[in-house]
N, CA, C and O atoms as a Tinker XYZ file with bonds, in Angstrom:
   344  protein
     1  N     29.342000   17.054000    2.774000    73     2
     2  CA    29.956000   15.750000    2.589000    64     1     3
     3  C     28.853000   14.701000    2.496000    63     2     4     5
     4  O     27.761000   14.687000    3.065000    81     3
     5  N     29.239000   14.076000    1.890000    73     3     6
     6  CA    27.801000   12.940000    1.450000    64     5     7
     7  C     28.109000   11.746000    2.234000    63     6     8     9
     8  O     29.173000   11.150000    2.402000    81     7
     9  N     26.690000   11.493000    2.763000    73     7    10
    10  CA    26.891000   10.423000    3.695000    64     9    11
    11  C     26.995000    8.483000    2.931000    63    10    12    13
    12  O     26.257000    7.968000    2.092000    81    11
    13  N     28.192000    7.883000    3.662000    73    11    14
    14  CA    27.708000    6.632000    3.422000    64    13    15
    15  C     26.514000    5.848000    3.015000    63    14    16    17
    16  O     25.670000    5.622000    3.882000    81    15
    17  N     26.376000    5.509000    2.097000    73    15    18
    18  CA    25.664000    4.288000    1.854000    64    17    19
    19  C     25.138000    3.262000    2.264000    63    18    20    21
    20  O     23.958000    2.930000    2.154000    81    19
    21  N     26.091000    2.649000    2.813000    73    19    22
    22  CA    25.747000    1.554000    3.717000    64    21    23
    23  C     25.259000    2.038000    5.294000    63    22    24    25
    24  O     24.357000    1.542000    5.970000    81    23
    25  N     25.960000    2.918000    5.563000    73    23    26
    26  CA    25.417000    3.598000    6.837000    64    25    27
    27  C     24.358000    4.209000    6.667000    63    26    28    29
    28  O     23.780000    4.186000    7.753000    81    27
    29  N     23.546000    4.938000    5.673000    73    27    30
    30  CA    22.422000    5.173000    5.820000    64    29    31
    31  C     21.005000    4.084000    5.582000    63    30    32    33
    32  O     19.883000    3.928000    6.063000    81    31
    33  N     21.973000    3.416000    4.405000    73    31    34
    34  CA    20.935000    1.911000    4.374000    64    33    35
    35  C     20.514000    1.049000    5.366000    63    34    36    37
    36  O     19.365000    0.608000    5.382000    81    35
    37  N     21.750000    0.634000    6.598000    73    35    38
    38  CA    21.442000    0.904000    7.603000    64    37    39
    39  C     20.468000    0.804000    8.719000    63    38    40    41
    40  O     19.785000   -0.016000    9.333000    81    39
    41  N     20.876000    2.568000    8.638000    73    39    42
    42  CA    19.744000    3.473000    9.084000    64    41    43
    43  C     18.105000    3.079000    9.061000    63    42    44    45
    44  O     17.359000    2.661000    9.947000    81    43
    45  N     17.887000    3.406000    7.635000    73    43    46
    46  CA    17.033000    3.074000    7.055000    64    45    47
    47  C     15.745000    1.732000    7.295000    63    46    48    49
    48  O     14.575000    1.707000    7.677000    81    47
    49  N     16.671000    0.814000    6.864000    73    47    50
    50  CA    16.492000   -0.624000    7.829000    64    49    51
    51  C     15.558000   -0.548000    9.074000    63    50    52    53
    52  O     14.341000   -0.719000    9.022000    81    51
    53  N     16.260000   -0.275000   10.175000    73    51    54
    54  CA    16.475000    0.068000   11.493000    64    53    55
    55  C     15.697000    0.827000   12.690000    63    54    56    57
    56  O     15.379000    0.610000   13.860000    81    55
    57  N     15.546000    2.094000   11.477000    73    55    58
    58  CA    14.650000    3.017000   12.461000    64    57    59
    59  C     13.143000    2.730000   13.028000    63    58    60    61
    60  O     12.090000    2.314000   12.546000    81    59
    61  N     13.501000    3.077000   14.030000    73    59    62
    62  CA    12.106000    2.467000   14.791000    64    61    63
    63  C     12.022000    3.720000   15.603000    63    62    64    65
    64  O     12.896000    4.511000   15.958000    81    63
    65  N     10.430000    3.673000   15.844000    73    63    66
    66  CA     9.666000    4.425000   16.616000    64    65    67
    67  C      9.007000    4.660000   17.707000    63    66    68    69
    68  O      8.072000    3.866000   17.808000    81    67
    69  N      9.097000    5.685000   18.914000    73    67    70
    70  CA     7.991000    5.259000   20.097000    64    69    71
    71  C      6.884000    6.223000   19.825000    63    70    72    73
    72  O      6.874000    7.134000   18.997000    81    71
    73  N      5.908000    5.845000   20.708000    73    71    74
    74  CA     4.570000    6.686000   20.647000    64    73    75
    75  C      4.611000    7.934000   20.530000    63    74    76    77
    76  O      3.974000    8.586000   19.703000    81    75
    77  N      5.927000    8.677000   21.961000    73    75    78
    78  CA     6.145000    9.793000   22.131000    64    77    79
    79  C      6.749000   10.650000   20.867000    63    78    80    81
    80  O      6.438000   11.833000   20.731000    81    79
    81  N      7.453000   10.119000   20.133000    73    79    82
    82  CA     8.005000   10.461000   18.958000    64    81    83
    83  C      7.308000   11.125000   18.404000    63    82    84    85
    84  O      7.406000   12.350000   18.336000    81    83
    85  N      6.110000   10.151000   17.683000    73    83    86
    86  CA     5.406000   11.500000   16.555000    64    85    87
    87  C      4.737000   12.404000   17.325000    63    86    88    89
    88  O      4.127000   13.229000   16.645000    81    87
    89  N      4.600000   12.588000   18.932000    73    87    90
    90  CA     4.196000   13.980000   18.698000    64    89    91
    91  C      5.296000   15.169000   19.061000    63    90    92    93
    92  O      5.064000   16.337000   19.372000    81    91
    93  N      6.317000   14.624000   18.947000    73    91    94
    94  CA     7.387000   15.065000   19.254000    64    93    95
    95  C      7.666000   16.072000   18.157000    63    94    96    97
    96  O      7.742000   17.301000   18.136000    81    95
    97  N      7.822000   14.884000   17.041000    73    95    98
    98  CA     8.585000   15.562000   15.939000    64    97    99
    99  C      7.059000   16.876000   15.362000    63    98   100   101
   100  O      7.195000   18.031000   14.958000    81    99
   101  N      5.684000   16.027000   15.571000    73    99   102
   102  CA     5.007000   17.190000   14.920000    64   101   103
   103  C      5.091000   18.676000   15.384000    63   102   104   105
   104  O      4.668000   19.631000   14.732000    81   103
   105  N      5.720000   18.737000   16.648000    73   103   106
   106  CA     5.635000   19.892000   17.489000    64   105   107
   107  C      6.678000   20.650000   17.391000    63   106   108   109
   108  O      6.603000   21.869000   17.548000    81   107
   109  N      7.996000   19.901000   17.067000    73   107   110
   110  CA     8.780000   20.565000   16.767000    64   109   111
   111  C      9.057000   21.237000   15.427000    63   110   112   113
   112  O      9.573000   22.350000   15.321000    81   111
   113  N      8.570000   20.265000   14.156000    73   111   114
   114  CA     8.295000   20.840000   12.960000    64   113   115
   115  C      7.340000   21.796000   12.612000    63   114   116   117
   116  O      7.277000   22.608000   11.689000    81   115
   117  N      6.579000   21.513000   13.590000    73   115   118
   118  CA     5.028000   22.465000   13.688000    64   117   119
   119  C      4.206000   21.987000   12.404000    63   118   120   121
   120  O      4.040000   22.832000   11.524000    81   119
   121  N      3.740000   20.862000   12.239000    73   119   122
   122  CA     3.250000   20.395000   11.174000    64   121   123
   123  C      1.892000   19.339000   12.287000    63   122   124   125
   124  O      2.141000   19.239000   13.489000    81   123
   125  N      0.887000   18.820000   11.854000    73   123   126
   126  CA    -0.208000   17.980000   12.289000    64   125   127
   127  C      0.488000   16.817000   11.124000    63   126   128   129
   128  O      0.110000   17.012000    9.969000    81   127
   129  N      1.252000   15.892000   11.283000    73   127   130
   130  CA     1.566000   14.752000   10.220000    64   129   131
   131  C      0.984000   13.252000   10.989000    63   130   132   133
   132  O      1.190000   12.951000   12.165000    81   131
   133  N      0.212000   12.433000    9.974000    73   131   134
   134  CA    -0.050000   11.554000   10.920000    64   133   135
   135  C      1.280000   10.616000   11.301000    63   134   136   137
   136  O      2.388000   11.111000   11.097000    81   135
   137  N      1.167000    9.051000   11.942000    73   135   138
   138  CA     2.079000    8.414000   11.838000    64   137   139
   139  C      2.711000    8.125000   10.628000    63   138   140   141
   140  O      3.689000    8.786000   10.280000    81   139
   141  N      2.217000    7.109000    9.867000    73   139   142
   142  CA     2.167000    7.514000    8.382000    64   141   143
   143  C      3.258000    8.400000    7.790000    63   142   144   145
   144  O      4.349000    8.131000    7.286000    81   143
   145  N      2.617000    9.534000    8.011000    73   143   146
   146  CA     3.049000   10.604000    7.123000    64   145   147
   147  C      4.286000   10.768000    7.784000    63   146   148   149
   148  O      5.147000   11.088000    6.965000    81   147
   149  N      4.707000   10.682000    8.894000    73   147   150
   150  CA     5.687000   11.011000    9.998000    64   149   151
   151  C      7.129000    9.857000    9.304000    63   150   152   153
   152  O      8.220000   10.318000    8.968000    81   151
   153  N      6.828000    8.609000    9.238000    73   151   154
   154  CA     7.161000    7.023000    8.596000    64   153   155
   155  C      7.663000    7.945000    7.392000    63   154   156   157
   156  O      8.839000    8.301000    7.469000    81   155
   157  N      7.002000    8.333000    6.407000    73   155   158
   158  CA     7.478000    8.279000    4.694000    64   157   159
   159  C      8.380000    9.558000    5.092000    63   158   160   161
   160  O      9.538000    9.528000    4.674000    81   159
   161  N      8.028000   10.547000    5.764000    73   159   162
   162  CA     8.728000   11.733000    5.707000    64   161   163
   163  C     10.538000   10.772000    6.342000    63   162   164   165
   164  O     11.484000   10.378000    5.661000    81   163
   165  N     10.408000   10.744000    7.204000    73   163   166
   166  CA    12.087000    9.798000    7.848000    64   165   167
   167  C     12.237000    9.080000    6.422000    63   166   168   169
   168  O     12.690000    9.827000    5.554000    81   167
   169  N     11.918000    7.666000    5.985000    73   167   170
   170  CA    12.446000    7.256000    4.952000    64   169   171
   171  C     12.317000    7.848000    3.574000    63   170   172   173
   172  O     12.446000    6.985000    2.706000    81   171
   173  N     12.076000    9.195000    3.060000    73   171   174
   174  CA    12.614000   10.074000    2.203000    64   173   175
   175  C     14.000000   10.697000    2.226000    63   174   176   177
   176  O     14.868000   10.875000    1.371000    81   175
   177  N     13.851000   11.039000    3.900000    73   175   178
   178  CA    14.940000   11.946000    3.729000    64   177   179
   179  C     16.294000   10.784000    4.071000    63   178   180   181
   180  O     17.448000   11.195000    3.949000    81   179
   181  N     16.066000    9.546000    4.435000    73   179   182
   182  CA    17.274000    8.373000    4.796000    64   181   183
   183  C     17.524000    8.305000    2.837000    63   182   184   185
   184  O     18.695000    8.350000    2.460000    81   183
   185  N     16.490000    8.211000    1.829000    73   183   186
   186  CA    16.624000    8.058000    0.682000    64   185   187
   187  C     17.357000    8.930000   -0.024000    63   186   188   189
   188  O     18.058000    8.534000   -0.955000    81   187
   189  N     17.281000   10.407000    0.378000    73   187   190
   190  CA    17.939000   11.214000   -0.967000    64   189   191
   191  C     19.329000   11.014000   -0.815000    63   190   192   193
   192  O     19.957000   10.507000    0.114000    81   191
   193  N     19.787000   11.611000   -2.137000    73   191   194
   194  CA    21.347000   11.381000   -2.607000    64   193   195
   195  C     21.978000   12.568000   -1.125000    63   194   196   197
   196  O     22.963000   12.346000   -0.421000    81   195
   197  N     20.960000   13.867000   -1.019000    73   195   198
   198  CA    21.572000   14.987000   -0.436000    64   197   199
   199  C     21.899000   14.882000    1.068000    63   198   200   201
   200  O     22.401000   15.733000    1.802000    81   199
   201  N     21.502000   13.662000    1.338000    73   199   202
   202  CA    21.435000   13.834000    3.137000    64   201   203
   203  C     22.678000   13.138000    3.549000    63   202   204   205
   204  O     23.154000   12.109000    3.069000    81   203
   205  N     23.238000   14.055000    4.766000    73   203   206
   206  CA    24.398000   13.858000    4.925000    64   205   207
   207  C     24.221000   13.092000    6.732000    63   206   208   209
   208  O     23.384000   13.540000    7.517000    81   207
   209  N     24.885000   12.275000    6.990000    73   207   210
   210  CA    25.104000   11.724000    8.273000    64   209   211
   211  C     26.106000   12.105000    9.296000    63   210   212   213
   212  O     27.220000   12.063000    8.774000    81   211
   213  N     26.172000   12.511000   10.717000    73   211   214
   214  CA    27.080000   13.216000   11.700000    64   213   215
   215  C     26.551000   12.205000   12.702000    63   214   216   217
   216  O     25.350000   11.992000   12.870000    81   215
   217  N     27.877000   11.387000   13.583000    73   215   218
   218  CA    27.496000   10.322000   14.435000    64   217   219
   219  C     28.607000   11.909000   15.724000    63   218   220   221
   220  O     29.737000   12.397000   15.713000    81   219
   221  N     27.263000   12.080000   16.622000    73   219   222
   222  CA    27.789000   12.363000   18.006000    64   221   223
   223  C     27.870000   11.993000   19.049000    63   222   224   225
   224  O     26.998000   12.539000   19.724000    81   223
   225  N     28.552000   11.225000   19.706000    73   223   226
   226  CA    28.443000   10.455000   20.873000    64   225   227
   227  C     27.379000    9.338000   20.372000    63   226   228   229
   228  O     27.794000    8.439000   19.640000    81   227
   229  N     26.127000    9.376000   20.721000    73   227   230
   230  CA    25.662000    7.950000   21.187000    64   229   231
   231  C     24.460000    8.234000   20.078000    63   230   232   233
   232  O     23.597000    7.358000   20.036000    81   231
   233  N     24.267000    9.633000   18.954000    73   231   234
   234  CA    23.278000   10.065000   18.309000    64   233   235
   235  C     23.878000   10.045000   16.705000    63   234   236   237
   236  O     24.917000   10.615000   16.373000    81   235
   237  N     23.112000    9.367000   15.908000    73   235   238
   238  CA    23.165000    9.728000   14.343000    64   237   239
   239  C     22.450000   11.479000   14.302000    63   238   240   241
   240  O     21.430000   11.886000   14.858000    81   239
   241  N     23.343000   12.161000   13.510000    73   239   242
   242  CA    22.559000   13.384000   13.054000    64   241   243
   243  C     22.504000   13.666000   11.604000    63   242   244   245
   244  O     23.410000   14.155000   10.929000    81   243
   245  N     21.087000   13.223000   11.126000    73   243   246
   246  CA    20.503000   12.785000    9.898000    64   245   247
   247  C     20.362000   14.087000    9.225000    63   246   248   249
   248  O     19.470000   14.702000    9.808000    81   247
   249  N     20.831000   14.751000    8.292000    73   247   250
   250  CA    20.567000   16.140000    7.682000    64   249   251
   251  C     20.139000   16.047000    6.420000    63   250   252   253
   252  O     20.950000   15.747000    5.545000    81   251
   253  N     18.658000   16.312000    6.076000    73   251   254
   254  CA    18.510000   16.128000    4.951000    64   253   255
   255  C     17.729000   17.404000    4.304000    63   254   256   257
   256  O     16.527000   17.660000    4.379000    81   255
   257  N     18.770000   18.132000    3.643000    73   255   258
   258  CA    18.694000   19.094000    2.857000    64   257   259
   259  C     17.590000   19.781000    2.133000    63   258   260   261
   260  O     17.014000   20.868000    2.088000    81   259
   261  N     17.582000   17.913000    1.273000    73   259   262
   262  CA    16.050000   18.698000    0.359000    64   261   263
   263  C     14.763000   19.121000    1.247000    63   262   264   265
   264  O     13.769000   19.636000    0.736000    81   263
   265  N     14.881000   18.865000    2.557000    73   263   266
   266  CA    13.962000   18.911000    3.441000    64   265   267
   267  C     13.406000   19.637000    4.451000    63   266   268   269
   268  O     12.308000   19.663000    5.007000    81   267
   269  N     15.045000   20.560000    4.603000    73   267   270
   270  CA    15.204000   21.504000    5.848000    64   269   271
   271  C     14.952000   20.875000    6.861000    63   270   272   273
   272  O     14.239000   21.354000    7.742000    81   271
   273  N     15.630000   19.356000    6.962000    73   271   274
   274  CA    15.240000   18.416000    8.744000    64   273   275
   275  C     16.298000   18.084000    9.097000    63   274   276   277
   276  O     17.206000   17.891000    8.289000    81   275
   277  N     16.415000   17.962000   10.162000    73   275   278
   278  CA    17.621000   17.129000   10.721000    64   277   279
   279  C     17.232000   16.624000   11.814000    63   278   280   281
   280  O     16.968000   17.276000   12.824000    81   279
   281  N     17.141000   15.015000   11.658000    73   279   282
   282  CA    16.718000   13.963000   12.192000    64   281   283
   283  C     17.851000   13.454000   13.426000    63   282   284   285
   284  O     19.058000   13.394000   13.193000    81   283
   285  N     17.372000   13.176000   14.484000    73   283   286
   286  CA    18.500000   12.494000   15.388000    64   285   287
   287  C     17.796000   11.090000   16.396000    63   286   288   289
   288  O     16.772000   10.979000   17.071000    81   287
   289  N     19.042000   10.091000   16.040000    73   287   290
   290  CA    18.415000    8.399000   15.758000    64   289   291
   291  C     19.758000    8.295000   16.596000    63   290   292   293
   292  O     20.881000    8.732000   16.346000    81   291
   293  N     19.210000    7.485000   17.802000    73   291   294
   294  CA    20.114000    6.758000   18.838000    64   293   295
   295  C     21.088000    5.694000   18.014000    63   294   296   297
   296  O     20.565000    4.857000   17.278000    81   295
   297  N     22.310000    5.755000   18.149000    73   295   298
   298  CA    23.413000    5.282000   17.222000    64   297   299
   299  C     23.734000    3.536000   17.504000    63   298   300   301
   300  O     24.495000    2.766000   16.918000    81   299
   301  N     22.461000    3.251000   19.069000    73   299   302
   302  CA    22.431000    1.850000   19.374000    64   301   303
   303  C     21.345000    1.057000   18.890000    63   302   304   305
   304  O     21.459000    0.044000   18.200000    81   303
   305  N     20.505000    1.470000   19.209000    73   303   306
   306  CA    19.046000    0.986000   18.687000    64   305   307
   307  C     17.953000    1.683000   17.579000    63   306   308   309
   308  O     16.793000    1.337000   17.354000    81   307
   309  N     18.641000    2.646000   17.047000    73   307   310
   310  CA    17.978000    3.328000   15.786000    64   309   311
   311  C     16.966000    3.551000   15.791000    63   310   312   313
   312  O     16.161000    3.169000   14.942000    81   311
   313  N     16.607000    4.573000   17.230000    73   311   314
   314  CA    15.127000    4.918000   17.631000    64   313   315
   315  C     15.414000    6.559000   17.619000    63   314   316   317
   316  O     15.953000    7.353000   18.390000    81   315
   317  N     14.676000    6.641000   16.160000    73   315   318
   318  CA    14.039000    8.119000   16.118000    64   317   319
   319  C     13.833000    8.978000   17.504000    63   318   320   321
   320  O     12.960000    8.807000   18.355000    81   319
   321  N     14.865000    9.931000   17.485000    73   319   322
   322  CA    14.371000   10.728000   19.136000    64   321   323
   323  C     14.021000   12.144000   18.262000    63   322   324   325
   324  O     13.074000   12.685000   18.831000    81   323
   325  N     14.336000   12.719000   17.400000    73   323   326
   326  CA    13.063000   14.071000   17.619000    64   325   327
   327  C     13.559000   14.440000   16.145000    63   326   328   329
   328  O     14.578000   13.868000   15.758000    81   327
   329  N     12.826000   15.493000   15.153000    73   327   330
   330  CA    13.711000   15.698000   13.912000    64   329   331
   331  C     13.196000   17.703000   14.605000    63   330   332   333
   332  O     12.366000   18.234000   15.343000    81   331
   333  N     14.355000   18.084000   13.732000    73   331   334
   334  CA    14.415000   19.817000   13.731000    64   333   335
   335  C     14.546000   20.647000   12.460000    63   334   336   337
   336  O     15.185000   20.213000   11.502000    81   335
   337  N     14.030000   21.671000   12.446000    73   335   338
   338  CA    14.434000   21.859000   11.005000    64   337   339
   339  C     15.729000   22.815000   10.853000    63   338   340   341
   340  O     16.347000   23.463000   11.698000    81   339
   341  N     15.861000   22.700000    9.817000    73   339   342
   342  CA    17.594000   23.207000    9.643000    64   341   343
   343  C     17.550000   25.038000    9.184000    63   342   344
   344  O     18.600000   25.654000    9.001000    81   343
């Protein structure tokens, strides 16, 4: 199911980051990405047509396909908490 538009634009907007994050997500992806790289990778996958959005309780769950990630962003303050791959 294809996610909203406006809800991922959003998103998009919004997302913000803590320190702990990127080494979060590098560890879990198993990738060395800098911040940077960590930044364009999230707003790619908020960009494609394929990524679909799942709000659970208090978490956006960001799935973006072309990517094999699935991103999860606090549904109050749109702070990146960890991405996984799918």
């Amino acid at each position: 199911m294809p996610a909203n538009p406006e809800l991922l634009a959003s998103i998009k907007n919004q997302v913000c980051y803590t320190d702990l994050v990127y080494q979060r997500v590098n560890k879990k992806l198993k990738v060395d990405f800098s911040r940077s790289e960590i930044e364009k990778l999230v707003q790619d996958i908020l960009s494609d047509d394929q990524t679909t959005v799942e709000k659970q309780g208090k978490n956006y769950y960001v799935s973006g396909l072309a990517y094999s990630t699935r991103l999860t962003i606090n549904s109050f303050n749109f702070r990146l908490i960890a991405a996984d791959r799918l």
